[in-house]
N, C-alpha and C positions, 0 to 999 in steps of 0.2 A: 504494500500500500504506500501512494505518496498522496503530499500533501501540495497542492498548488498556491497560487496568489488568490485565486478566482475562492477558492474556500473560505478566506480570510478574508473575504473582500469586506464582509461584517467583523470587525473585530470585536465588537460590543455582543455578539451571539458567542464568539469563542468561550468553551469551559473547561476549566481542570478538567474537571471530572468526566466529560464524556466517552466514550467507547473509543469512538476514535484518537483521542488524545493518548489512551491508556494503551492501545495495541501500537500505534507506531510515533510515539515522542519526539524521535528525533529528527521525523519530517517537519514536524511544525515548530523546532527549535532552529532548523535552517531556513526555513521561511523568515519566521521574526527574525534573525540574525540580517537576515538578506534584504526585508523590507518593513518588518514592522520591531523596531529593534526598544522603543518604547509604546504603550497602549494603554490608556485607561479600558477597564472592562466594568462597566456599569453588572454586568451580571454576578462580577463574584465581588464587586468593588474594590477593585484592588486595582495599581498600575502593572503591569507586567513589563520586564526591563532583563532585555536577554542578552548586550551586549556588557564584556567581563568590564570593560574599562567605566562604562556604567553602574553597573552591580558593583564594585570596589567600591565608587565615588555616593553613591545613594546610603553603602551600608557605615561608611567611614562619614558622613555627615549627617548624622542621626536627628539634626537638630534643625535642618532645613524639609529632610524628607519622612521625617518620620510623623507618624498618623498622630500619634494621643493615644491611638487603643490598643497598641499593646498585640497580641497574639491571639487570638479567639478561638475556640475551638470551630471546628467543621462540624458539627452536629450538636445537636442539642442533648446526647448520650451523658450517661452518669461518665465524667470522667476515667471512673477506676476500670471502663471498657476498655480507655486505650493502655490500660496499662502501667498509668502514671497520676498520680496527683497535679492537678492544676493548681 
């Protein structure tokens, strides 16, 4: 399976989680690399940021790019599902 531009062309539809993300990942990490290399995604609200030189500079200035909230979990499960204490 690959991933095109034409797929992405909504990048506000793109999701972690969907099937497709999950069987072939590293087509759509070449895609963003290649043309959507920052994105806000209103659906997971988060930005997604797949260039390293980016990702260094986003996690090394915490105080420009960071939210306020901190980590959230992915579901609404009792914590001790995943394993760990929140």
């Amino acid at each position: 399976m690959s991933v095109c531009i034409q797929d992405l062309a909504k990048p506000e539809t793109f999701s972690l989680y969907a099937q497709s993300y999950f069987e072939d990942p590293y087509s759509y990490c070449r895609e963003f690399l290649a043309n959507l290399p920052v994105f806000y995604n209103p659906q997971e609200k988060c930005f997604i940021v797949s260039r390293y030189d980016d990702v260094k500079r986003v996690l090394e200035d915490y105080q420009t790019f960071g939210s306020g909230f901190g980590v959230l979990p992915l579901r609404k499960d009792d914590p001790e599902d995943y394993g760990f204490i929140l």
